[in-house]
N, C-alpha and C positions, 0 to 999 in steps of 0.2 A: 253329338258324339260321333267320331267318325268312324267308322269300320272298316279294319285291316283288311288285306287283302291276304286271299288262304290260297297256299300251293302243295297240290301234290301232284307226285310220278307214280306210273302205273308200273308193271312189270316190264312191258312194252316199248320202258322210255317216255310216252308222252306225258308231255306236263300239264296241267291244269290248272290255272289260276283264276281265281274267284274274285272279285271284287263288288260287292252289292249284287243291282243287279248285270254285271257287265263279266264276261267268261271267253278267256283267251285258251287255245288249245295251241301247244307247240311239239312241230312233230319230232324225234328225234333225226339225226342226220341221214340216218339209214334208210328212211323213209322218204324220202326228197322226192325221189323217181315216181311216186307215186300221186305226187301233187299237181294234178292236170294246170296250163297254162291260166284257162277260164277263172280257176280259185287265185291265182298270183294275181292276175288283172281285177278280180272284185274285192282282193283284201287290199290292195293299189289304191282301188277308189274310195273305198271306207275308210282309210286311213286320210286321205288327201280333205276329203268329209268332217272326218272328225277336227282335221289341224283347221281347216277354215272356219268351222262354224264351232269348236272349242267349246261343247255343253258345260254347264257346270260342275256335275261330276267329273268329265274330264280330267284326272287330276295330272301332275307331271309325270308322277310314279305309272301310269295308263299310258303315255306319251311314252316315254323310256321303253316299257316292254313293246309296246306298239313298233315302235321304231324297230330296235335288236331283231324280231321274230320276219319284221320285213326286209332286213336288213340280210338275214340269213336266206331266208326264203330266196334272196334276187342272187345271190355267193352259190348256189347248189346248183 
């Protein structure tokens, strides 16, 4: 049985998405300037990580958000 992936927003804007054991935080736009270089550079390489070695859970729906939130993150 597979288990859904849970999102919620805080007050704050950030989003929290939940999948098993795997947990993405997305900052809202307003917050950008606060994301030192060093985090851009290691969510970079986690991601680059994830697409080469593609764990099992990995699923597309992980890829997708993965993608978007670094997609945004490199746009700010």
């Amino acid at each position: 049985m597979t288990k859904s992936a849970t999102t919620r927003q805080n007050k704050g804007g950030i989003t929290d998405i939940s999948h098993g054991n795997v947990r993405l935080i997305a900052l809202p736009h307003s917050n950008a300037e606060l994301i030192p270089e060093s985090v851009s550079h290691a969510l970079t390489l986690l991601y680059e990580l994830l697409e080469e070695y593609a764990p099992s859970w990995y699923t597309q729906e992980h890829h997708e958000i993965a993608k978007t939130a670094l997609n945004d993150l490199k746009h700010r």
